[in-house]
C-alpha positions, -999 to +999 in steps of 0.1 A: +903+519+279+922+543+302+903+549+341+910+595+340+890+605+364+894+616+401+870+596+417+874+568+433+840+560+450+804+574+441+777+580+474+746+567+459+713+587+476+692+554+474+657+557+471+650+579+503+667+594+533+643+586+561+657+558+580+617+545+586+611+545+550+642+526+543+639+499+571+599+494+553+617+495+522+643+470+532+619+442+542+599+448+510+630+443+485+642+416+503+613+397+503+609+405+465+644+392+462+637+359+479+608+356+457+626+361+424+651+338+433+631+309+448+609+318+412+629+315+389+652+286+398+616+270+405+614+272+363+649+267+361+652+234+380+617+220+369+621+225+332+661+209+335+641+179+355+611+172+337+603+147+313+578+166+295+590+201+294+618+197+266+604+215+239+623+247+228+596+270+242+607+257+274+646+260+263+643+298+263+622+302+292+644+284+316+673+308+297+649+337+302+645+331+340+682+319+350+693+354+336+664+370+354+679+356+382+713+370+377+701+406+365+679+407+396+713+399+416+734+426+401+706+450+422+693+434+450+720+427+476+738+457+473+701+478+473+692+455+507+719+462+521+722+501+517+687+504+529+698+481+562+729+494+568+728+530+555+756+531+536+752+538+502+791+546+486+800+521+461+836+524+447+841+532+411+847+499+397+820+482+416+799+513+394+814+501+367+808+465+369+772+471+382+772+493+350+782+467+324+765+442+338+730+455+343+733+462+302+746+426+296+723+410+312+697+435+300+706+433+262+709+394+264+670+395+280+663+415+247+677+393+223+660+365+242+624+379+240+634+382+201+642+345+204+613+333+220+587+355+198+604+334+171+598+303+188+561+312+190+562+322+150+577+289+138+553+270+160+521+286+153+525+296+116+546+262+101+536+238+124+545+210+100+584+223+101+585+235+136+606+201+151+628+210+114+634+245+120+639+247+156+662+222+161+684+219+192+715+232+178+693+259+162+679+268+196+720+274+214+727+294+188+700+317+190+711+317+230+747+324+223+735+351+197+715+365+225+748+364+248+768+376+224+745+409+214+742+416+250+782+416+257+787+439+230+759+461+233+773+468+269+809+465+262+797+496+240+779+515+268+808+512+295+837+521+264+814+557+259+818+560+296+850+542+312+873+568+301+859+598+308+871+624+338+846+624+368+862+657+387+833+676+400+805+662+431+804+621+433+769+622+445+743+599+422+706+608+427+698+568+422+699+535+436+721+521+410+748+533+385+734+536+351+745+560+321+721+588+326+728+593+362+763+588+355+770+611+325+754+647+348+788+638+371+810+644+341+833+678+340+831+675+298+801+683+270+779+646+268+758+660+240+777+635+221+780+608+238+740+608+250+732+607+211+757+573+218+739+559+244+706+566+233+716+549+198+727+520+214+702+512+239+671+531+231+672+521+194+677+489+202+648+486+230+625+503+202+637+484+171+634+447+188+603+459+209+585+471+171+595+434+158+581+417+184+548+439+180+551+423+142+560+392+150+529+389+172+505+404+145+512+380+124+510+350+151+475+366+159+463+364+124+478+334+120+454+319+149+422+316+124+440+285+107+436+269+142+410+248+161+398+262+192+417+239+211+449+248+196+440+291+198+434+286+233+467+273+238+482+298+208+465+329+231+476+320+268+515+311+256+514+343+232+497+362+263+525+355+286+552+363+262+532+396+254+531+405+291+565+400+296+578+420+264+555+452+281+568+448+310+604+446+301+605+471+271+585+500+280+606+512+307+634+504+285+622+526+263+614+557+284+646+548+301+670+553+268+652+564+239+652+599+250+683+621+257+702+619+279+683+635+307+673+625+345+637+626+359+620+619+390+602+590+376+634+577+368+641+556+399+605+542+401+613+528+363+644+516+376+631+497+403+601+482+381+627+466+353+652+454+380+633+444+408+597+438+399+596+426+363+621+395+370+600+388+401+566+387+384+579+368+351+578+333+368+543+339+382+533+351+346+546+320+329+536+296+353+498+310+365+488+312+323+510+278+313+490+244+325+521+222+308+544+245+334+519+238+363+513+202+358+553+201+354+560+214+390+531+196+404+541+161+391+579+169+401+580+186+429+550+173+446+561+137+437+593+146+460+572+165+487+551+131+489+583+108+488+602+133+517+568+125+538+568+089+536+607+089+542+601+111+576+572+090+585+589+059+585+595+038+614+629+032+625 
């Protein structure tokens, strides 16, 4: 790919120009930050460290929450810090990599959420062949598919993009650099390449989101065969991965499957998928999931207790 435009730095106009807004908003994101971090490795480390969580349910969630983690990242710092400091250029490269990877992370997150609603199927509706089916290799290569569909997917949406010739104002009405936003600065006809975009992503979004809706159907009807023991447990995993998948693919929908055109609700989408949404997954997972819970209390609070009787010993 071949860099042709003229512009060597976008000025990114943020979420608002009043500098008592943006000091509110600062503390706000940064404590959302902190919480999605401190989240999600929560998950991360307690599922890698437990004895009891190593089913492949539990696999894919500590996948799902080390790459919320990282999508989160590609947004955060840079947002905290414009809002703190005021200075919201970002050079065109930085765009670009912000670019491709908010869609690889993104796409991977989708292909996940496929994943896991497959995960659910297998265990709810052939129990006997769950431990069969979703063996351990089985369960990296769904991962690595899920890697793998997310790379390309957004190897696609920078390629439509990379090449072409930025010449006229540098100014992005948004927080972040994304394709809509992106594709009004260009000096040449996008009817084209928004059909591109909107292929890639929005079909995508709406073609995994409409199997998941399936998938789940038929885990829901599935649920008669079950004692009321086991629906309970069927419901409040299912519920969590339900949540999630709203969550996550509505605003991708609205976001992409549409043409390429910019509204003001845009940024308050924006901020819901890449801030919110990875902050509010761990507390979803964790708050319905007594296996998770019982997990962190056994391990962590097991270390809490130890660190106590270590700093309360007598020297």
């Amino acid at each position: 790919m071949e860099h042709k435009s003229n512009t060597t730095y976008f000025v990114l106009l943020g979420l608002t120009q009043n500098p008592k807004e943006q000091k509110v908003l600062f503390a706000m994101f940064l404590l959302f930050y902190i919480l999605t971090m401190a989240g999600n490795l929560l998950i991360v480390l307690t599922i890698t460290f437990s004895k009891t969580l190593g089913s492949p349910m539990y696999f894919f969630l500590a996948s799902l929450s080390f790459m919320d983690a990282v999508y989160s990242s590609v947004f955060c710092p840079k947002l905290i810090s414009d809002l703190f400091f005021g200075e919201n250029t970002i050079s065109f490269k930085l765009c670009m990599a912000q670019l491709f990877s908010e869609h690889f992370f993104g796409g991977s997150e989708v292909f996940l959420l496929l994943a896991m609603a497959y995960d659910r199927y297998v265990a709810i509706c052939k129990p006997l062949h769950y431990l069969i089916i979703m063996r351990p290799w089985v369960c990296v290569v769904l991962l690595v598919v899920s890697w793998v569909g997310g790379f390309l997917h957004s190897v696609i949406q920078l390629s439509t993009i990379y090449g072409l010739p930025f010449c006229g104002p540098n100014v992005i009405d948004h927080f972040i650099c994304d394709m809509y936003p992106l594709l009004k600065l260009v000096c040449v006809d996008t009817n084209v390449i928004g059909l591109l975009v909107m292929a890639n992503g929005g079909l995508i979004c709406t073609t995994v989101f409409l199997l998941l809706l399936v998938s789940y159907a038929v885990i829901f009807h599935s649920l008669k065969n079950l004692s009321q023991e086991g629906r309970r447990k069927a419901l409040s995993t299912c519920g969590s991965h339900i949540t999630v998948v709203v969550f996550f693919f509505v605003p991708c929908i609205f976001m992409y499957a549409r043409p390429a055109k910019t509204f003001p609700i845009d940024k308050s989408l924006s901020v819901f998928y890449t801030v919110i949404t990875p902050m509010l997954n761990p507390f979803i997972y964790t708050l319905r999931n007594s296996e998770m819970t019982n997990a962190m209390k056994k391990l962590w609070g097991g270390k809490v207790t130890s660190g106590r009787k270590l700093l309360s010993f007598p020297l």
